[in-house]
PDB file of N, CA, C, O and CB in Angstrom:
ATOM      1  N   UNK A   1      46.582-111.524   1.410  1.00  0.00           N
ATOM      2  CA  UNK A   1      45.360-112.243   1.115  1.00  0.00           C
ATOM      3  C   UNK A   1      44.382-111.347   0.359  1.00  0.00           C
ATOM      4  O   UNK A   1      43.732-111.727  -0.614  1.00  0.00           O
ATOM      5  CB  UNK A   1      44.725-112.766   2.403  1.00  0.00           C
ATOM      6  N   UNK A   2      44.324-109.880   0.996  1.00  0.00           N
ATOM      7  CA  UNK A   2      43.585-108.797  -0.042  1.00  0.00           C
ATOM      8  C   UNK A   2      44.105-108.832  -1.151  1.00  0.00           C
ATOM      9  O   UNK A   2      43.287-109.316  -1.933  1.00  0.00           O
ATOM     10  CB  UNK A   2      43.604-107.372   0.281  1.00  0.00           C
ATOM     11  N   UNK A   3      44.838-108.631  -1.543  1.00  0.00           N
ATOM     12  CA  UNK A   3      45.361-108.710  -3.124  1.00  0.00           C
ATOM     13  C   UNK A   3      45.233-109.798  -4.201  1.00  0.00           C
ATOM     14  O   UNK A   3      45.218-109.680  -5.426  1.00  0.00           O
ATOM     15  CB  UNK A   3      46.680-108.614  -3.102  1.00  0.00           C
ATOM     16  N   UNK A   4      45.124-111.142  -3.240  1.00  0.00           N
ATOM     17  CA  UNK A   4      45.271-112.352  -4.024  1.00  0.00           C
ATOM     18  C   UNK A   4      43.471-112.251  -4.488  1.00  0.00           C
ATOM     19  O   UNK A   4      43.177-112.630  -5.622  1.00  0.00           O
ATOM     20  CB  UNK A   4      45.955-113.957  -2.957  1.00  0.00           C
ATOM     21  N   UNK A   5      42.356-111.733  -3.557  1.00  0.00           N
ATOM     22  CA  UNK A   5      41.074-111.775  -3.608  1.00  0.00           C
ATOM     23  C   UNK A   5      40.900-110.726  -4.801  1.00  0.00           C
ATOM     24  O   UNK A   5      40.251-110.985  -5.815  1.00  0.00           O
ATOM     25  CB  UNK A   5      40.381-111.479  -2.205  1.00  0.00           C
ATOM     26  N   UNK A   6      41.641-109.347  -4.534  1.00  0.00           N
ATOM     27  CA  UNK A   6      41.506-108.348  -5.957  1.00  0.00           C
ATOM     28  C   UNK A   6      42.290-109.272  -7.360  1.00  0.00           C
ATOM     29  O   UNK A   6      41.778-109.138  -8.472  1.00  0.00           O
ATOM     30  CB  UNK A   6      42.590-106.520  -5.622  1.00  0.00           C
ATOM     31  N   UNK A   7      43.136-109.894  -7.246  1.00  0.00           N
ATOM     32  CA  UNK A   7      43.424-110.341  -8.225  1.00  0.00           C
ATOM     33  C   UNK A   7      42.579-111.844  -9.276  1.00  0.00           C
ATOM     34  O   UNK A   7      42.871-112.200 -10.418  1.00  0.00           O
ATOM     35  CB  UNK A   7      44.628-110.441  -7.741  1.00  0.00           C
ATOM     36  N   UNK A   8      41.290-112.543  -8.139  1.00  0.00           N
ATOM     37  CA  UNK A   8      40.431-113.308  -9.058  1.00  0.00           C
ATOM     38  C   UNK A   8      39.791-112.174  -8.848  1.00  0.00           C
ATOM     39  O   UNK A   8      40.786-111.456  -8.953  1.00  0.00           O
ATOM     40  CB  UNK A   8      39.776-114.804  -8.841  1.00  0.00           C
ATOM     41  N   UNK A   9      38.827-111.340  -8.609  1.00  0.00           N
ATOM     42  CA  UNK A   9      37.648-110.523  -8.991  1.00  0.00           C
ATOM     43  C   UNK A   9      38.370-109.797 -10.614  1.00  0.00           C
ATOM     44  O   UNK A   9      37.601-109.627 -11.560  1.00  0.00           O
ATOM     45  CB  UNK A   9      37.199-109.177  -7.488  1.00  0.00           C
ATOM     46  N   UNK A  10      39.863-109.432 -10.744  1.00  0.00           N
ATOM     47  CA  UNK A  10      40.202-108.728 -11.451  1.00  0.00           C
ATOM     48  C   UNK A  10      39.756-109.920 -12.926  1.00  0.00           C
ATOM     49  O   UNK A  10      39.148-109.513 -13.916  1.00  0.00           O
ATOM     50  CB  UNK A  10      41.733-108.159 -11.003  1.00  0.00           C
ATOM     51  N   UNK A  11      40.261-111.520 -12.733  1.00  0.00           N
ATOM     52  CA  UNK A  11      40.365-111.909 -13.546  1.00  0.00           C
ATOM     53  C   UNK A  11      38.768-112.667 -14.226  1.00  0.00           C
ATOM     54  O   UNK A  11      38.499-113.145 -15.328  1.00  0.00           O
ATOM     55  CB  UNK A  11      41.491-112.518 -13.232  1.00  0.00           C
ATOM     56  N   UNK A  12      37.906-112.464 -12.871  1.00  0.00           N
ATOM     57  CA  UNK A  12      36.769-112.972 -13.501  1.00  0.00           C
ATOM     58  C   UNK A  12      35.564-112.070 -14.170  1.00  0.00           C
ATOM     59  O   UNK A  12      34.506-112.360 -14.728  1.00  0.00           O
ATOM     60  CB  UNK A  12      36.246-113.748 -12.543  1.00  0.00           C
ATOM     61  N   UNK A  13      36.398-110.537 -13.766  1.00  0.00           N
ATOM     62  CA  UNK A  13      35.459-109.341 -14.645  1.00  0.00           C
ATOM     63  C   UNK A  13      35.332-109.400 -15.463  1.00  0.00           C
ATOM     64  O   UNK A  13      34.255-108.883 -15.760  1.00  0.00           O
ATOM     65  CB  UNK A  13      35.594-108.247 -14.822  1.00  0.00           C
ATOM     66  N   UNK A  14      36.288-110.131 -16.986  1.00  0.00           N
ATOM     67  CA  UNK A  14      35.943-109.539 -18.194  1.00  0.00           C
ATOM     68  C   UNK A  14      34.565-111.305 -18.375  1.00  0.00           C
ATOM     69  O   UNK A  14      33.838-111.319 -19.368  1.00  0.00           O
ATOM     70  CB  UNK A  14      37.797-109.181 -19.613  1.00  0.00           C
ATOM     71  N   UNK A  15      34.500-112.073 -17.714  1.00  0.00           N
ATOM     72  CA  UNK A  15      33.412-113.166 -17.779  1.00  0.00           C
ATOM     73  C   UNK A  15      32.193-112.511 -17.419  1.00  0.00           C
ATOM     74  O   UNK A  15      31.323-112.788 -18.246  1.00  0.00           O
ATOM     75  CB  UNK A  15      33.657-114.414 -16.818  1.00  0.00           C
ATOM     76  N   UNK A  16      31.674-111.548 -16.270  1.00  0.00           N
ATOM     77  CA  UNK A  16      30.473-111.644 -15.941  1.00  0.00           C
ATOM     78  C   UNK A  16      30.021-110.141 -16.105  1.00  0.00           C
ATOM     79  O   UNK A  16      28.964-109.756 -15.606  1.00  0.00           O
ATOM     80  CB  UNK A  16      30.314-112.311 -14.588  1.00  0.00           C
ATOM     81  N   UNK A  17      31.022-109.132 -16.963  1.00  0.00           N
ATOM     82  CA  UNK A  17      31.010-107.822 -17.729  1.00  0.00           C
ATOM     83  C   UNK A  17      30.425-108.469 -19.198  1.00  0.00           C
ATOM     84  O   UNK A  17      29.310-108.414 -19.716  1.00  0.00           O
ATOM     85  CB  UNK A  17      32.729-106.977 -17.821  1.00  0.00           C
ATOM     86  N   UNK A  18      31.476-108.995 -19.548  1.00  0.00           N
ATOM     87  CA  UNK A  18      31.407-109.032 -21.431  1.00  0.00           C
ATOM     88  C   UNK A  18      31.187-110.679 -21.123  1.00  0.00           C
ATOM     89  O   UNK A  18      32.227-111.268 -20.829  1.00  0.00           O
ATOM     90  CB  UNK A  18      33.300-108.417 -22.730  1.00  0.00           C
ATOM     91  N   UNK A  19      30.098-111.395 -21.151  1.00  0.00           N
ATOM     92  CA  UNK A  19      29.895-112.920 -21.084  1.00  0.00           C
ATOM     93  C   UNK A  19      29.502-112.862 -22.954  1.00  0.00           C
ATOM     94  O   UNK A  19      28.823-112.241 -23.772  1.00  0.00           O
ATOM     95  CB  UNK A  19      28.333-113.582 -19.680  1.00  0.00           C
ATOM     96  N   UNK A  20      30.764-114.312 -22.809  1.00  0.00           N
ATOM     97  CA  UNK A  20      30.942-114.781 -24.062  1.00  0.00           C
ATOM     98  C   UNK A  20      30.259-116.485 -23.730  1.00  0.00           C
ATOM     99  O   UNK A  20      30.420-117.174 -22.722  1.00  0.00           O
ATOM    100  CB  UNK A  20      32.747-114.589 -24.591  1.00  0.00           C
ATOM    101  N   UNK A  21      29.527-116.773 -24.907  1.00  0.00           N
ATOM    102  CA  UNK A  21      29.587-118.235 -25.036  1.00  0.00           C
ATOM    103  C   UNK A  21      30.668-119.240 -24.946  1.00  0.00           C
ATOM    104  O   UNK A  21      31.610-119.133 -25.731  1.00  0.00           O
ATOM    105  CB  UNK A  21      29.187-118.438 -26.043  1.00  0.00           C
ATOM    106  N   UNK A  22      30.644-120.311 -23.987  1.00  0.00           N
ATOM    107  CA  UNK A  22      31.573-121.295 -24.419  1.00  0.00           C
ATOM    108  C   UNK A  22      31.983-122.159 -25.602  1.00  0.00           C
ATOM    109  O   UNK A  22      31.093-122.900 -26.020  1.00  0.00           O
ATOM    110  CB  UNK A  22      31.419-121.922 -23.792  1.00  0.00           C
ATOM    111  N   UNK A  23      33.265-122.214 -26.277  1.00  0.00           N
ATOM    112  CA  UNK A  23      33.660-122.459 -27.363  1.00  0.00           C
ATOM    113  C   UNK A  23      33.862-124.490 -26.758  1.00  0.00           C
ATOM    114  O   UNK A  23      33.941-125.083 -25.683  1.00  0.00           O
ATOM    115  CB  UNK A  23      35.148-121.233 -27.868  1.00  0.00           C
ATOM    116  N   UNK A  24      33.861-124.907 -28.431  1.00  0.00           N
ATOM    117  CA  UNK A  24      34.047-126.713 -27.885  1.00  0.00           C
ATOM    118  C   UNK A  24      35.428-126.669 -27.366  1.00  0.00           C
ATOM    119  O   UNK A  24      35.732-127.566 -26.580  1.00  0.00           O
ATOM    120  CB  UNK A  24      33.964-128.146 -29.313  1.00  0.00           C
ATOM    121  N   UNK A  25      36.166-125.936 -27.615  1.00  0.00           N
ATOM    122  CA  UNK A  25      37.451-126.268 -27.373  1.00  0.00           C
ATOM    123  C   UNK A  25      37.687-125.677 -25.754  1.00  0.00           C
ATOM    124  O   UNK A  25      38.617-126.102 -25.068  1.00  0.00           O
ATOM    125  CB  UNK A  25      38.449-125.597 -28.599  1.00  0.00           C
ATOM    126  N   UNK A  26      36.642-124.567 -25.216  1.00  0.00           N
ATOM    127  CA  UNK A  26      36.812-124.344 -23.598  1.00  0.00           C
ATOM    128  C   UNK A  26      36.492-125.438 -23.075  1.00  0.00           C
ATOM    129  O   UNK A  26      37.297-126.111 -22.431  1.00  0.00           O
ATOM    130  CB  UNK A  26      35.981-123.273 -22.896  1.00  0.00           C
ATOM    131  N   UNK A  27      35.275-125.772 -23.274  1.00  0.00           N
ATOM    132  CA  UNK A  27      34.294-126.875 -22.448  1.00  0.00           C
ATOM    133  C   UNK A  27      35.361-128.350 -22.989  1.00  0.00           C
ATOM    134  O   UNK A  27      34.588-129.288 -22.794  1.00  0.00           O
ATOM    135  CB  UNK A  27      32.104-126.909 -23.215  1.00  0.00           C
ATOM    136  N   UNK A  28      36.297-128.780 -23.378  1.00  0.00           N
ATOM    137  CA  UNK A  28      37.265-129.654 -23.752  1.00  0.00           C
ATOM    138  C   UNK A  28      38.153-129.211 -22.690  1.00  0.00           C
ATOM    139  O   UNK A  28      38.318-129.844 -21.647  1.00  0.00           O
ATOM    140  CB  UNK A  28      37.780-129.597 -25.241  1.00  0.00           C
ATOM    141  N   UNK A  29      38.702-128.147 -22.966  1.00  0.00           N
ATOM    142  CA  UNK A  29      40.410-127.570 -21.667  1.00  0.00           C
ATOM    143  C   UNK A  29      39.249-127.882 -20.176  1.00  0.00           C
ATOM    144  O   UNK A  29      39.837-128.439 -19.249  1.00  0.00           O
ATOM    145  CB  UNK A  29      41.270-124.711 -21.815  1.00  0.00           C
ATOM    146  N   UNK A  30      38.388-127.707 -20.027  1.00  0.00           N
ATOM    147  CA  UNK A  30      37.751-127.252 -18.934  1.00  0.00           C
ATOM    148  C   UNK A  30      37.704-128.794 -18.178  1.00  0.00           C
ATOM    149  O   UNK A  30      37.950-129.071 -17.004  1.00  0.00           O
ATOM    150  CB  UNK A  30      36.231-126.409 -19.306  1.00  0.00           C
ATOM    151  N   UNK A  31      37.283-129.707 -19.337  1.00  0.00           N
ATOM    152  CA  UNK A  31      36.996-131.304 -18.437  1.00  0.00           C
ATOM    153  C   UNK A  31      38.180-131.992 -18.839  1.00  0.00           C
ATOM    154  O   UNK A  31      38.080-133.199 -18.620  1.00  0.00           O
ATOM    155  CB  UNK A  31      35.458-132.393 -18.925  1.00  0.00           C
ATOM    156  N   UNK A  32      39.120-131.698 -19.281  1.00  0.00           N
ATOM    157  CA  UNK A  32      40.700-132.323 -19.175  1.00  0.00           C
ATOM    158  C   UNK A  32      41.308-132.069 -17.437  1.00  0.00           C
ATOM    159  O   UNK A  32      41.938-132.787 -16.660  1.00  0.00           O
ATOM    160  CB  UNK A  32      41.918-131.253 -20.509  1.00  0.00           C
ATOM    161  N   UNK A  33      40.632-130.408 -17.339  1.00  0.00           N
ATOM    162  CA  UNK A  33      41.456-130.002 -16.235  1.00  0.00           C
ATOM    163  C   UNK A  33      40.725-130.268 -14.935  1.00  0.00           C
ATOM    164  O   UNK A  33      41.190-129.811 -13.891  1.00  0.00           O
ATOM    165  CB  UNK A  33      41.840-128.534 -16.355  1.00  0.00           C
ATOM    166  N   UNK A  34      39.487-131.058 -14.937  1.00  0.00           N
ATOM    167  CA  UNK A  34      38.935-131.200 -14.044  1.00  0.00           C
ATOM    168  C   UNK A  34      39.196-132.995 -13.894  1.00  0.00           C
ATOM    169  O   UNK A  34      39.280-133.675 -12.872  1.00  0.00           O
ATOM    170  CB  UNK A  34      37.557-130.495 -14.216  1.00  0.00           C
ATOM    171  N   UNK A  35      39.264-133.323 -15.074  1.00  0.00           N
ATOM    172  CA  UNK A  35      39.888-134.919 -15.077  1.00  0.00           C
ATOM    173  C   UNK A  35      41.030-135.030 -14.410  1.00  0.00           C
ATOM    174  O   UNK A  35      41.306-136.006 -13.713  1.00  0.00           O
ATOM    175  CB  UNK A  35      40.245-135.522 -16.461  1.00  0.00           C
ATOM    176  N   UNK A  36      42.117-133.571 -14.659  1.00  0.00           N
ATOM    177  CA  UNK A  36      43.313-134.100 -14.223  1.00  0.00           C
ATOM    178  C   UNK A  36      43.331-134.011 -12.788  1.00  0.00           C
ATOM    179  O   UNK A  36      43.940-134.872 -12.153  1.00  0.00           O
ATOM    180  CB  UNK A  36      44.448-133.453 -14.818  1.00  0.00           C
ATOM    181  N   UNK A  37      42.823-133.209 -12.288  1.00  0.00           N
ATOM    182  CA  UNK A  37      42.555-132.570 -10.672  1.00  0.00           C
ATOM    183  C   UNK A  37      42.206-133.936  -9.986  1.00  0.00           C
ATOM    184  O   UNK A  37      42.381-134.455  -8.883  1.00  0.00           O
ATOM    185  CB  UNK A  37      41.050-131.248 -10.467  1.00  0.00           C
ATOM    186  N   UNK A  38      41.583-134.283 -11.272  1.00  0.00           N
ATOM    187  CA  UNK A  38      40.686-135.703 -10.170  1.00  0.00           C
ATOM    188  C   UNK A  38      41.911-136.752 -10.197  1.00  0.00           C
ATOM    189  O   UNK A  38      42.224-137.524  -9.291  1.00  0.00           O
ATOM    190  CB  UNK A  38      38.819-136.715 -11.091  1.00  0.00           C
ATOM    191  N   UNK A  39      42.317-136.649 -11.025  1.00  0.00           N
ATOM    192  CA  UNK A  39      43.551-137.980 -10.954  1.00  0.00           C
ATOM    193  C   UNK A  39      44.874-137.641  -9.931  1.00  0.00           C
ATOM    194  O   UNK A  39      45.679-138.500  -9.574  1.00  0.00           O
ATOM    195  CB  UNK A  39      44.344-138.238 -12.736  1.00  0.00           C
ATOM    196  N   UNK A  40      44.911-136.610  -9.649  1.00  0.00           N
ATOM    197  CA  UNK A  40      45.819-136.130  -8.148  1.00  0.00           C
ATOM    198  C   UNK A  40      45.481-136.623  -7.542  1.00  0.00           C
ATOM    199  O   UNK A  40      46.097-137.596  -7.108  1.00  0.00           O
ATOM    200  CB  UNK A  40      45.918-134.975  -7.457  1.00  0.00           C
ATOM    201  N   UNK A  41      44.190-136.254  -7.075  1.00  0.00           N
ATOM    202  CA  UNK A  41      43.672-136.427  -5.768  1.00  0.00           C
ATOM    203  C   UNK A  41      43.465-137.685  -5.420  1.00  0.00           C
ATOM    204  O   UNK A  41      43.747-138.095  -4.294  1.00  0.00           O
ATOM    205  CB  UNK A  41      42.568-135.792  -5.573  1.00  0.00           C
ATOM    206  N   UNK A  42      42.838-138.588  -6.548  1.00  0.00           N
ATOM    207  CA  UNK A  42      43.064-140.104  -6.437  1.00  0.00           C
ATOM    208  C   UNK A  42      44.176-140.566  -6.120  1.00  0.00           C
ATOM    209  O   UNK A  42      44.058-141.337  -5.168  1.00  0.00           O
ATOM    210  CB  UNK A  42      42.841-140.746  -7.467  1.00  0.00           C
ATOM    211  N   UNK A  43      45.451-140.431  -6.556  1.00  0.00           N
ATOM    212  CA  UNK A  43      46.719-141.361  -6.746  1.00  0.00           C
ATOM    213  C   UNK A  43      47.240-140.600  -5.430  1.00  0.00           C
ATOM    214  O   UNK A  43      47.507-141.293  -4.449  1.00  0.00           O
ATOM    215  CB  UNK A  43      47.786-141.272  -8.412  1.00  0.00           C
ATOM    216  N   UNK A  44      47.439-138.844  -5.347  1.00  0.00           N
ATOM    217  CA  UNK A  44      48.294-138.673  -4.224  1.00  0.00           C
ATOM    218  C   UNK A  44      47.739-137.844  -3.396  1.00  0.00           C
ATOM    219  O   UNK A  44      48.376-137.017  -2.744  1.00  0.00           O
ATOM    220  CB  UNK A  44      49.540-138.248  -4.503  1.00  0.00           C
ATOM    221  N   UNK A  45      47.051-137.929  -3.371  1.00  0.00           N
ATOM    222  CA  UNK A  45      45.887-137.317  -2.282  1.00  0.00           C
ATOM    223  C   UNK A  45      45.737-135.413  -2.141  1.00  0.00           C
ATOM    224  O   UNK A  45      46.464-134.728  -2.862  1.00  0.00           O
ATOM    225  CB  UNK A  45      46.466-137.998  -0.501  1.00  0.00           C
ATOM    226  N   UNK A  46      44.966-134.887  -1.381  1.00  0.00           N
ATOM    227  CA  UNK A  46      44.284-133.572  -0.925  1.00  0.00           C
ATOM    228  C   UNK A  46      45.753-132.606  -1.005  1.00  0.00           C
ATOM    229  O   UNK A  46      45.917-131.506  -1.532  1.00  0.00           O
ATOM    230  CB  UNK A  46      43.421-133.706   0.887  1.00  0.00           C
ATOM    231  N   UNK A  47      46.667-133.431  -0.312  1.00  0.00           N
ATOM    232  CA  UNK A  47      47.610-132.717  -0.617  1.00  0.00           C
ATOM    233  C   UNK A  47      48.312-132.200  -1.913  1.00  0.00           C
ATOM    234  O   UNK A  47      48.647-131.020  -2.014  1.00  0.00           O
ATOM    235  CB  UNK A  47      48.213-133.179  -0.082  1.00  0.00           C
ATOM    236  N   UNK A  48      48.450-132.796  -2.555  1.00  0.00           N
ATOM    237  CA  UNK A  48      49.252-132.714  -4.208  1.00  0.00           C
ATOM    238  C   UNK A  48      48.263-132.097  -4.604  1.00  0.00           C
ATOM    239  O   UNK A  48      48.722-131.027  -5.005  1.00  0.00           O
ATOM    240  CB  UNK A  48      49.666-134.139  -5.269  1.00  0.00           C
ATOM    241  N   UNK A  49      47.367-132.094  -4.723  1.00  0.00           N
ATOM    242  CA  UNK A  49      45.948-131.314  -5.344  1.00  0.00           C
ATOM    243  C   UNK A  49      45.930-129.853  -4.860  1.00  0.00           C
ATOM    244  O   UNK A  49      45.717-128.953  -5.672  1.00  0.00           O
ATOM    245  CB  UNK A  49      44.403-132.067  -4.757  1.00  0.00           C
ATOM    246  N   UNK A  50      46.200-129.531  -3.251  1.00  0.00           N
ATOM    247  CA  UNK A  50      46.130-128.181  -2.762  1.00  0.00           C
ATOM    248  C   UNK A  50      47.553-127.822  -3.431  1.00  0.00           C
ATOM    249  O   UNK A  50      47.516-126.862  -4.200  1.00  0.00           O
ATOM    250  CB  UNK A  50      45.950-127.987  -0.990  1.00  0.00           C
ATOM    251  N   UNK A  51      48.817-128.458  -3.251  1.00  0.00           N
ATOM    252  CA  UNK A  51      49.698-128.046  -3.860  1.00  0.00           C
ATOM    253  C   UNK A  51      49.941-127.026  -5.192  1.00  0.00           C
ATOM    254  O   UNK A  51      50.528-125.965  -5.404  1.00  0.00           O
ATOM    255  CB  UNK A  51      50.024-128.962  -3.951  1.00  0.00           C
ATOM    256  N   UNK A  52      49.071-128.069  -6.014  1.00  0.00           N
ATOM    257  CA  UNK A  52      49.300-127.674  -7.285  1.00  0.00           C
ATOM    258  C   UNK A  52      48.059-126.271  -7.531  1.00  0.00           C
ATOM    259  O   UNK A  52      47.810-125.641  -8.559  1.00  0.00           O
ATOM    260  CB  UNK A  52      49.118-129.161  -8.347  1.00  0.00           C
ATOM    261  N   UNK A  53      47.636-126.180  -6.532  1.00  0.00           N
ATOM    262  CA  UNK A  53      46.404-125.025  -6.566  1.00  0.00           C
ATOM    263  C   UNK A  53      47.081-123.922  -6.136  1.00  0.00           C
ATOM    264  O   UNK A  53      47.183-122.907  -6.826  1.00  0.00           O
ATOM    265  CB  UNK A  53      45.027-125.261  -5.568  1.00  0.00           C
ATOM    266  N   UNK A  54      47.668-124.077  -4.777  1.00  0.00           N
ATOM    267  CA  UNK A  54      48.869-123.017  -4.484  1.00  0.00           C
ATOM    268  C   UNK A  54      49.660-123.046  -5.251  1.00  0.00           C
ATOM    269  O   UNK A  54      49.347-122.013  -5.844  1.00  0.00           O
ATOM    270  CB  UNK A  54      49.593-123.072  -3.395  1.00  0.00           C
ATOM    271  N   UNK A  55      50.747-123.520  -5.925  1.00  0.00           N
ATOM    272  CA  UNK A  55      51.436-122.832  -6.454  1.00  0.00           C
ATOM    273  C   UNK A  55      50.730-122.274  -7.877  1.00  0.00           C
ATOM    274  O   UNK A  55      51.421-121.469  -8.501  1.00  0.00           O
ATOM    275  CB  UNK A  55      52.607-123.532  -6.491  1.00  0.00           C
ATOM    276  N   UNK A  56      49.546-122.591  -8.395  1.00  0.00           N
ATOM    277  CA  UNK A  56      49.533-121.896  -9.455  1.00  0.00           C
ATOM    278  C   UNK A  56      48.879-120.305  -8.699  1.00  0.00           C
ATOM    279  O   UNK A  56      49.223-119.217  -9.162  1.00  0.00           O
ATOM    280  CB  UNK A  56      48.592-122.771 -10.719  1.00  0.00           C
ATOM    281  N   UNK A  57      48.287-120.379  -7.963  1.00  0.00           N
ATOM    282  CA  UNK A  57      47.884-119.328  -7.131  1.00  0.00           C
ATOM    283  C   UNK A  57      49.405-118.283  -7.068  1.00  0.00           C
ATOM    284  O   UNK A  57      49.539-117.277  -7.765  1.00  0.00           O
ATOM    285  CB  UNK A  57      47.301-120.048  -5.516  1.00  0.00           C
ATOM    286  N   UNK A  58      50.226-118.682  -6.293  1.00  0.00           N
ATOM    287  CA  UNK A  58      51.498-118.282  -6.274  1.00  0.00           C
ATOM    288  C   UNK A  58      52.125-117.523  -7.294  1.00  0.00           C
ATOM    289  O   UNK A  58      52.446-116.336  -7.329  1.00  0.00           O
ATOM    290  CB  UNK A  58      52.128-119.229  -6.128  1.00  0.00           C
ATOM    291  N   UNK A  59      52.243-118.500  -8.168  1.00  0.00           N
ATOM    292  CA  UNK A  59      52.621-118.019  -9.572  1.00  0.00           C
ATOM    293  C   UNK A  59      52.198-117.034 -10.420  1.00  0.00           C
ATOM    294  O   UNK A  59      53.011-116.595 -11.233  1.00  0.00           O
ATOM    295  CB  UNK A  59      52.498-118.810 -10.247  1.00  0.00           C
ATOM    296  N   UNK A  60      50.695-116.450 -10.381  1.00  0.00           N
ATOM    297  CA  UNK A  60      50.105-115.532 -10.654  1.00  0.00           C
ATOM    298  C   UNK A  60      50.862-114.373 -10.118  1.00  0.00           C
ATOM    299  O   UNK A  60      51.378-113.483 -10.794  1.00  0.00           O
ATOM    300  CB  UNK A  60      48.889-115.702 -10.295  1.00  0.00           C
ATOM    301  N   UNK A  61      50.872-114.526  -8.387  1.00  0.00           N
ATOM    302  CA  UNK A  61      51.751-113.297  -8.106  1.00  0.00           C
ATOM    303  C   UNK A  61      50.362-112.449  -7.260  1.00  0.00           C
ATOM    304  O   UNK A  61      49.211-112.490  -7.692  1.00  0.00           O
ATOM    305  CB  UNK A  61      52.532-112.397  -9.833  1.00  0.00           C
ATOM    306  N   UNK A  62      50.738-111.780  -6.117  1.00  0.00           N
ATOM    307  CA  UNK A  62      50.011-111.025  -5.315  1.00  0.00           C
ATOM    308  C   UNK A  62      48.807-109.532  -5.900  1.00  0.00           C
ATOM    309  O   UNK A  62      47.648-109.219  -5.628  1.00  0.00           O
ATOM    310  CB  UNK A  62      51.202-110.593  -4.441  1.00  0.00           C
ATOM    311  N   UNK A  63      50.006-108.904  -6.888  1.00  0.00           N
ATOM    312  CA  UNK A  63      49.530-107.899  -7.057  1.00  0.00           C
ATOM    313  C   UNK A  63      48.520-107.745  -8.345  1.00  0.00           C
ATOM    314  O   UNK A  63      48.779-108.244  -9.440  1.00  0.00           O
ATOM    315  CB  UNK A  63      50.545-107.153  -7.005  1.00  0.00           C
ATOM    316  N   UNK A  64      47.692-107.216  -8.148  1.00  0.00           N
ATOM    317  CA  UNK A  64      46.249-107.395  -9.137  1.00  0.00           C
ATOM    318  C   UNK A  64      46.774-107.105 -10.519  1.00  0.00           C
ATOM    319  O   UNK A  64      46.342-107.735 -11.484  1.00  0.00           O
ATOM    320  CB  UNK A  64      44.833-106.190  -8.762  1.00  0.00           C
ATOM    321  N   UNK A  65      47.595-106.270 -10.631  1.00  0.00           N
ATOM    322  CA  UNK A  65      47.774-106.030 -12.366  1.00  0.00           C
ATOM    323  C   UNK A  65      48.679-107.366 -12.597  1.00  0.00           C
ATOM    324  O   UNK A  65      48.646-107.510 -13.819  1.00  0.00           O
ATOM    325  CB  UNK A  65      48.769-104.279 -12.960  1.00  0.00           C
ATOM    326  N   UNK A  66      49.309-108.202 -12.162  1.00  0.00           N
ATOM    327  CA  UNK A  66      49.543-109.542 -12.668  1.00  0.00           C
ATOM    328  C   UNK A  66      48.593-110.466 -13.265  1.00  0.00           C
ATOM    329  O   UNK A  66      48.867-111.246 -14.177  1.00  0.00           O
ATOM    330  CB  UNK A  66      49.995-110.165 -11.764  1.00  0.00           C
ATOM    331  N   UNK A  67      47.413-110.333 -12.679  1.00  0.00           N
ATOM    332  CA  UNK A  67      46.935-111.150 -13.843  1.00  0.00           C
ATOM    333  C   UNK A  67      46.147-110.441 -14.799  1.00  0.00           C
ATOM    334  O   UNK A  67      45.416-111.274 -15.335  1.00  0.00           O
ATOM    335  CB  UNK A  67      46.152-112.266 -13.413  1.00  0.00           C
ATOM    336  N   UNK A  68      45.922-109.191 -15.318  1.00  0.00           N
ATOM    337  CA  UNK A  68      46.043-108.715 -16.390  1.00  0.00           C
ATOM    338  C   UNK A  68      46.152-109.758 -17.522  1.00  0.00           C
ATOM    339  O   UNK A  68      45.002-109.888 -17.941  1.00  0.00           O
ATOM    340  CB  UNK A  68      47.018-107.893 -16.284  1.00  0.00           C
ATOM    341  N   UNK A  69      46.850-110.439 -18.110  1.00  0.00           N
ATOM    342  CA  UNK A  69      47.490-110.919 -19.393  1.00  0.00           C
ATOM    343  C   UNK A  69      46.082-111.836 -19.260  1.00  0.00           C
ATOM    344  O   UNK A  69      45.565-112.165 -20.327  1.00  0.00           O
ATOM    345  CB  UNK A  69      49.338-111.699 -19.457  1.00  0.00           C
ATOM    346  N   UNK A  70      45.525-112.206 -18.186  1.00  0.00           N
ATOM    347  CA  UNK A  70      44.362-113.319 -18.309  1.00  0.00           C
ATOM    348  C   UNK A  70      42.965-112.820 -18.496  1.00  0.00           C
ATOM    349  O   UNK A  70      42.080-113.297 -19.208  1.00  0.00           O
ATOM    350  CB  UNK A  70      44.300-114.195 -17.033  1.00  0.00           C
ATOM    351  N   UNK A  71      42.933-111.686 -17.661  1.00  0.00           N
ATOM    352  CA  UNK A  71      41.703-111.041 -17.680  1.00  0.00           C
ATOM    353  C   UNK A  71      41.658-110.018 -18.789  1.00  0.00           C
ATOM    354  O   UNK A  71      40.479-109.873 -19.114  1.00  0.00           O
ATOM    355  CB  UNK A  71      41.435-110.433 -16.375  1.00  0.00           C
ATOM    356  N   UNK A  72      42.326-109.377 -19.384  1.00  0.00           N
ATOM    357  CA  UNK A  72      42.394-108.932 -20.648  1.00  0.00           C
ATOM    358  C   UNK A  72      42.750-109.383 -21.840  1.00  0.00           C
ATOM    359  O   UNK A  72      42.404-108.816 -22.876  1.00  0.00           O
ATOM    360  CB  UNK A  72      42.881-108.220 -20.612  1.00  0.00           C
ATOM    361  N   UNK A  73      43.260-110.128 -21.821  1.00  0.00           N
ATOM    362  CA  UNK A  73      43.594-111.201 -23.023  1.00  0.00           C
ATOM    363  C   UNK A  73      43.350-112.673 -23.464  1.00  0.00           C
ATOM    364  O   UNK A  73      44.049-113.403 -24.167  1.00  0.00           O
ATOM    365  CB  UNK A  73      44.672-111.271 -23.029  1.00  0.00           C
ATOM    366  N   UNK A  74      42.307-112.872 -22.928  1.00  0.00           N
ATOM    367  CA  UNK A  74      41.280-113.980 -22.873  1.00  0.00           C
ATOM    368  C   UNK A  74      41.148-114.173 -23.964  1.00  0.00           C
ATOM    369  O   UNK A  74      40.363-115.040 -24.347  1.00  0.00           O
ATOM    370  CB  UNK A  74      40.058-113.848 -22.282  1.00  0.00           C
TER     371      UNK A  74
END
C-alpha cells in the first residue's frame, strides 16, 4: 500500500512542481473519462467502476519507478 501511495505522489510531482496550463485536448480526454466512469456506474454499478479503478491501479504496478513513463513523460 506504501508503494502504491509513493507511486501517485511520484506521478503527480511533475503537475504541482512544473504546473502547465490545460490544453483543449486535456480538458476533452478529461470529460470523456469522467463521462465514461459515469456510464459504468450507471449501467453496472460501484462495482465495475471500482474494478476498472483497480485494475488500472494494478497495472501501473507497485513499485514507484513504474510509473515514471507518466510522470516524466507527460
Amino acid at each position: 500500500m506504501f508503494f502504491m501511495l509513493l507511486s501517485l505522489i511520484y506521478a503527480l510531482r511533475p503537475f504541482i512542481l512544473m504546473h502547465k496550463k490545460m490544453t483543449i485536448d486535456e480538458l476533452i480526454n478529461f470529460v470523456v473519462i469522467i463521462c465514461t466512469d459515469l456510464l459504468i456506474y450507471k449501467f453496472w454499478g460501484g462495482g465495475a467502476l471500482a474494478f476498472v479503478l483497480i485494475a488500472g491501479a494494478i497495472s501501473i504496478g507497485a513499485h514507484p519507478a513504474a510509473i515514471h513513463v507518466i510522470a516524466e513523460h507527460h
